[in-house]
Structures are given as C-alpha cells and as structure tokens.
C-alpha positions as CSV (number, residue, x, y, z in Angstrom):
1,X,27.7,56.1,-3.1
2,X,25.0,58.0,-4.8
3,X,26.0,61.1,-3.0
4,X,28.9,61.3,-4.1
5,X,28.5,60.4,-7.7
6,X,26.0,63.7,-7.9
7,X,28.6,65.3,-5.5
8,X,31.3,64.2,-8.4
9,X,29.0,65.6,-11.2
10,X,28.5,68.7,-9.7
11,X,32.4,69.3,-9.5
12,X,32.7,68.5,-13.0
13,X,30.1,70.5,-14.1
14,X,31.6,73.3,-12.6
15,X,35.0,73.0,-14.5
16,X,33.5,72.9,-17.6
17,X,31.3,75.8,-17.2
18,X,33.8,77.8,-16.2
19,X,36.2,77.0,-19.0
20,X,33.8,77.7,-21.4
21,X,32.7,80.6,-19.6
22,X,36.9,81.4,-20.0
23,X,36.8,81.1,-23.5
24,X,33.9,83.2,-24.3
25,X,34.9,86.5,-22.6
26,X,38.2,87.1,-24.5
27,X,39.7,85.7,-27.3
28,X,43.2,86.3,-25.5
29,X,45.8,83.6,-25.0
30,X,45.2,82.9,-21.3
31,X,48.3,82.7,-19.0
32,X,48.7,79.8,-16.3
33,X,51.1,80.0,-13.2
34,X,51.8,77.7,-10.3
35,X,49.9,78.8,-6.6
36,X,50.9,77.3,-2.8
37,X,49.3,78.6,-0.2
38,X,48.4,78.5,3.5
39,X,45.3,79.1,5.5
40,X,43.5,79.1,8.7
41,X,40.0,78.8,9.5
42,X,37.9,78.9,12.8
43,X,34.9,77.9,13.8
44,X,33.2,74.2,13.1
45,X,31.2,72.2,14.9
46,X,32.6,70.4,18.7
47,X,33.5,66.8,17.6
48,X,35.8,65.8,20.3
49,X,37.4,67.2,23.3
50,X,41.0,66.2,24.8
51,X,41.5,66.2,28.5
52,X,45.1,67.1,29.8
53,X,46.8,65.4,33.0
54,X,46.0,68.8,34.9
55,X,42.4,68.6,34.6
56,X,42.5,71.2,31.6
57,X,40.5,70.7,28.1
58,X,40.6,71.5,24.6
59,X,37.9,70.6,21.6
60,X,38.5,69.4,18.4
61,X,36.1,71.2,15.7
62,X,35.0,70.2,12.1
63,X,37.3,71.9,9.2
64,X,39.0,74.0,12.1
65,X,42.7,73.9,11.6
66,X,45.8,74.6,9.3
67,X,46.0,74.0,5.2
68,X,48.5,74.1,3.6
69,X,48.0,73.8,-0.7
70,X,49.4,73.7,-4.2
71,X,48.5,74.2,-7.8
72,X,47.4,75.6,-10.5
73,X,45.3,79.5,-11.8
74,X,44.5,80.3,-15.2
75,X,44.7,84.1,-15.9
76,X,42.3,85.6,-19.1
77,X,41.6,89.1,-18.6
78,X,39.9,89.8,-14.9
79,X,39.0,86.4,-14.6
80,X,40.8,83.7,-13.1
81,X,39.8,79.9,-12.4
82,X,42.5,78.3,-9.8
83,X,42.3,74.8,-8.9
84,X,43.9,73.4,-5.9
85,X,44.7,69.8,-3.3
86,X,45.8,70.6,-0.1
87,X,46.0,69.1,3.5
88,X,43.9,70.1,6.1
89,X,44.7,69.3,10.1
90,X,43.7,70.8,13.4
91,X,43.4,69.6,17.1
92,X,45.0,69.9,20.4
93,X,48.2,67.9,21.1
94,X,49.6,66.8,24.6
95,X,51.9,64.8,26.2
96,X,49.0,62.5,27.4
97,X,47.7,62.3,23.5
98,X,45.7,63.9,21.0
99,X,42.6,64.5,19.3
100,X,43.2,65.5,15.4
101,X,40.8,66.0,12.4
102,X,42.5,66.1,9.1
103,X,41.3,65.8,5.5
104,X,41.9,66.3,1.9
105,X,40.6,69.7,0.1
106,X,40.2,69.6,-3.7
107,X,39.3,73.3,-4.1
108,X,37.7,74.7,-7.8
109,X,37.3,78.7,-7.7
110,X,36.3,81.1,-9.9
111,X,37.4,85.1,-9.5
112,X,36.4,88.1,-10.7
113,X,39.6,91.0,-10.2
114,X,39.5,94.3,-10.2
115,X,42.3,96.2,-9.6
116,X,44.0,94.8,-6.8
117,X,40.9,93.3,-5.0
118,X,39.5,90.1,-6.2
119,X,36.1,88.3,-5.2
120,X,35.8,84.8,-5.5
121,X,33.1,81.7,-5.5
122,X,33.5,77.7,-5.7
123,X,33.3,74.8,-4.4
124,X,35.3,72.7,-1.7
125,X,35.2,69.0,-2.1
126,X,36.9,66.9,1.5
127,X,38.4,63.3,0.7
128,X,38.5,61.4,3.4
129,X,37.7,63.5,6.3
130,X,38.4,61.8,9.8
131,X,38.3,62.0,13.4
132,X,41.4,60.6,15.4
133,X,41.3,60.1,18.9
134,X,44.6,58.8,20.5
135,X,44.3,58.9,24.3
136,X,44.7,57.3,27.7
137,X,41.9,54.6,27.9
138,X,40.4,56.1,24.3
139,X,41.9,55.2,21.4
140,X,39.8,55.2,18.0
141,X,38.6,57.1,14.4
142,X,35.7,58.3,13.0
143,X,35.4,58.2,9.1
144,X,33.7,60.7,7.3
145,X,32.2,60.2,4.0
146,X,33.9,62.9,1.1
147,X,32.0,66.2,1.4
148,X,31.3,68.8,-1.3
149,X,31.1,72.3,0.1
150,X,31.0,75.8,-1.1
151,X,33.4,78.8,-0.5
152,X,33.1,82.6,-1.1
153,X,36.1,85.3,-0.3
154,X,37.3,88.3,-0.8
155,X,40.6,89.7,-1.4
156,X,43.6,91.7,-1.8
157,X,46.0,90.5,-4.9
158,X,48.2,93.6,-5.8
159,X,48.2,93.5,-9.7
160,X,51.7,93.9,-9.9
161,X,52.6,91.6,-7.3
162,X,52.0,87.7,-7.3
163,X,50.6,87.4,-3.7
164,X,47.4,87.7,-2.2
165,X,45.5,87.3,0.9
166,X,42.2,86.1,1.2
167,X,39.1,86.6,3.7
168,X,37.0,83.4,3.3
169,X,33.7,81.7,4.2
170,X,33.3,78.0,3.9
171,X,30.1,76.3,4.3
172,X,30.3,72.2,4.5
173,X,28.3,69.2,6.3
174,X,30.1,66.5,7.6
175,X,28.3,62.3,7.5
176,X,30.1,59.7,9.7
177,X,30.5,56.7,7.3
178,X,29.8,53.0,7.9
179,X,27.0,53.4,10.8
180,X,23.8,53.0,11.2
181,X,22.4,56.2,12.5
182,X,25.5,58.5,11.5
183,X,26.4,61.7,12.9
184,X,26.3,64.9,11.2
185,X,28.8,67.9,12.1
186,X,28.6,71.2,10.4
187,X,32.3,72.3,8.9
188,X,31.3,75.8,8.7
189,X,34.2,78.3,8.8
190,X,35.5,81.6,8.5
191,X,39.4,81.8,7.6
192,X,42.7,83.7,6.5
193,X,44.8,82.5,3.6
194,X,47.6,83.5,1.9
195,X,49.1,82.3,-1.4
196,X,51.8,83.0,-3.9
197,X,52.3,82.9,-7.6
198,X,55.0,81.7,-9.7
C-alpha cells in the first residue's frame, strides 16, 4: 500500500510540475484537443506459455501486446502535456484456450516539438495488471499490484497535420500481489503508436 501511495505522489507531482512549468514559458492562451491512439510494443519478460493440440507453443510476455487509448493534450507553444487511459492486451489464443495479460495504462507525457518532430518523457502508471491462464487442465490468474513506469519516444507530428507516430521505450517492473514470496517480471518494451487529434 505504501508503494503505491509514493507511486500516486509521484504521478501527481508530475502534473503539477508540468502545468506550472506550462504556464511559465508563454503567457499564451494554451489550446486543448481530444487524442485516440493505438500502439504496439514488443519485448517483456516470459510469464506464461500456451501449448496448442499439435504440440506447438507460444509465450505470453509482460506489457507485450495491443493498446488502444483516449484523451486529452494541451498545446502552449512547442510544448505539449497529453494525458491518456487506455487498454492494454496481448497473448496467444487457440481453440484449446488462451493465455492473456491485460492492464490499464494511465499515461502523463510531456513534449518538446520542433517542427514536425517531437520528443517526449513521462511516466506510465498499470492498474490492475493480470495474468490469465484459461486452458485444458490449467485454469487460473495472477494479480499484479499497479505499477508506475517511465516512457521516452520520439516522433514525427507534421505541424500542419493532427497525426503522429511515435517510436517508444517503456521501462516497468511487474509484483505478483497477495503472496508470500511474489514474482517479479520486467515489462520492458520497445513499441509503435500512432494517434490522432481532434
């Protein structure tokens, strides 16, 4: 619990600096738009593996998988703070089952533009992560505790155009919850998104 109050704190922090930050470089009325976006990241830690009736295999990998996300970016100048939820879910799927890991992302990042490239740092923070394991003779899910992680990208955002698409690193830790000796996965990943402005 303490974790994730500091975890929480940290998050919080991080808006506020960054809107005061905002307000101090330019006395200009800011602009705010809607965002949705989708993504894809590789990499992660082996948490699982499925097993297919023809002997074949697949693994399931921490924070490896599809997002898709919505929100919000506010616009002052080069600068630009966009706050996001999504939902995040990967694993292999078969007639015999599946093995899935989904979570939550609440996503805070701050960019610097110029011209139609844009670099960015933040922080991710996971609700709810979990492992789910749905096959023949194994059926059961691992709980994760919520997980605060950072992110750094780079990326092409035409000035002209309200689109972009990002290169970006994630780096994030993953605890099982409500064990004794819990296991740890790293969530580390490198991944392609793509978003839209409106």
């Amino acid at each position: 619990m303490h974790k994730h109050l500091v975890s929480l704190k940290s998050l919080f922090a991080f808006v506020m600096l960054s809107g005061s930050t905002l307000g101090a470089l330019s006395a200009q009325a800011a602009e705010f738009k809607r965002v949705a976006g989708i993504g894809i990241d590789f990499g992660g830690e082996t948490m699982a593996s499925a097993v297919y009736t023809d002997g074949s295999s697949a693994n399931v990998k921490a924070n490896n998988g599809m997002v898709f996300n919505a929100g919000g970016v506010m616009i002052n100048d080069q600068y630009e703070t966009q706050l996001t939820v999504g939902y995040k879910f990967g694993g292999p799927f078969a007639k015999n089952g599946s093995v899935t890991w989904d979570t939550v992302p609440l996503e805070l990042i701050q960019f610097l533009r110029t011209n139609n490239v844009r670099i960015g740092l933040g922080f991710s923070y996971h609700i709810n992560p979990r492992l789910m394991v749905d096959l023949p003779g194994s059926n059961y899910t691992n709980n994760y505790e919520n997980a605060l992680g950072t992110i750094a990208l780079i990326g092409w955002a035409p000035m002209h155009i309200p689109f972009s698409i990002d290169l970006r690193y994630t780096s994030i830790r993953y605890k099982q919850s409500n064990v004794s000796n819990p296991q740890e996965n790293s969530g580390n990943v490198l991944g392609i998104y793509s978003s839209v402005y409106f």
